[in-house]
N, C-alpha and C positions, 0 to 999 in steps of 0.2 A: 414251432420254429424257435429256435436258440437265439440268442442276442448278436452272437456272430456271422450266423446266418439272416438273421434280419439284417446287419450291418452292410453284410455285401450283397442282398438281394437288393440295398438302397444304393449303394455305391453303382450298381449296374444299373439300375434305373438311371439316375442324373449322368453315369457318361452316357447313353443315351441320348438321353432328353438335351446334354450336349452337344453331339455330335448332330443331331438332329436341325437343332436351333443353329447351328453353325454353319448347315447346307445353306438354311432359309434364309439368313441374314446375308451370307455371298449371294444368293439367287434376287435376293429381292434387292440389297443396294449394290450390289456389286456389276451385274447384269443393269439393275432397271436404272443405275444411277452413277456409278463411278465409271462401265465398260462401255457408257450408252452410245455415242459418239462411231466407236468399231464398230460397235454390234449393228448400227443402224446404217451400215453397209452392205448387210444380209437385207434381206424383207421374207416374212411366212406369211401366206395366204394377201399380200398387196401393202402390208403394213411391216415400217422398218422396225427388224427386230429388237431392236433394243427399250423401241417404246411397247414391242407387244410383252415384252417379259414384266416391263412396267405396270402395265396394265394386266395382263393377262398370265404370263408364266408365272411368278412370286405367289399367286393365289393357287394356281393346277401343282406346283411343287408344294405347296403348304399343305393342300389336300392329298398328294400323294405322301408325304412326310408324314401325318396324321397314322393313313394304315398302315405304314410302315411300322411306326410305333406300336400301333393294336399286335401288327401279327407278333411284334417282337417281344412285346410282353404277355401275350399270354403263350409265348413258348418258354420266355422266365418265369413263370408263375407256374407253368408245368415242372419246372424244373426244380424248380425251389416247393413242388406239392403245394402250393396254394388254388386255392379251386374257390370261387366265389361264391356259387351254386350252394356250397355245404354249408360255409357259414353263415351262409342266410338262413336256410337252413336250422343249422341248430341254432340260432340268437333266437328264431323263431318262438 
């Protein structure tokens, strides 16, 4: 891979890793801590939802945001031919 190609294979990572951190950050204080008061108007499963995102959503969206991540880079890593597999592989 060329240097301008690693350039934007890295650029694509961090918007990413961006946009990513920027769900999590609105889900967890935005939901669990600035919305809490609305949200805790609703209730899922007997608990007002604004303390269940505090407690409980900000963690199930962190772990969903996680594979989100995997699947989305190992379809940039396809894309940009990087294969992990190989250069294990040959460093071997």
């Amino acid at each position: 891979m060329d240097a301008q190609a690693r350039q934007d294979y890295w650029r694509r990572n961090l918007r990413l890793m961006a946009v990513l951190l920027t769900i999590w950050a609105l889900v967890s204080f935005g939901a669990g801590i600035i919305f809490v008061e609305p949200l805790n108007n609703f209730s899922i499963m007997g608990f007002p939802l604004g303390f269940w995102f505090a407690q409980q959503g900000s963690i199930i969206t962190f772990v969903a945001l996680i594979a989100v991540y995997v699947w989305r880079m190992d379809k940039l890593d396809a894309e940009y031919g990087i294969d992990e597999y190989e250069e294990e592989v040959h460093h071997s």
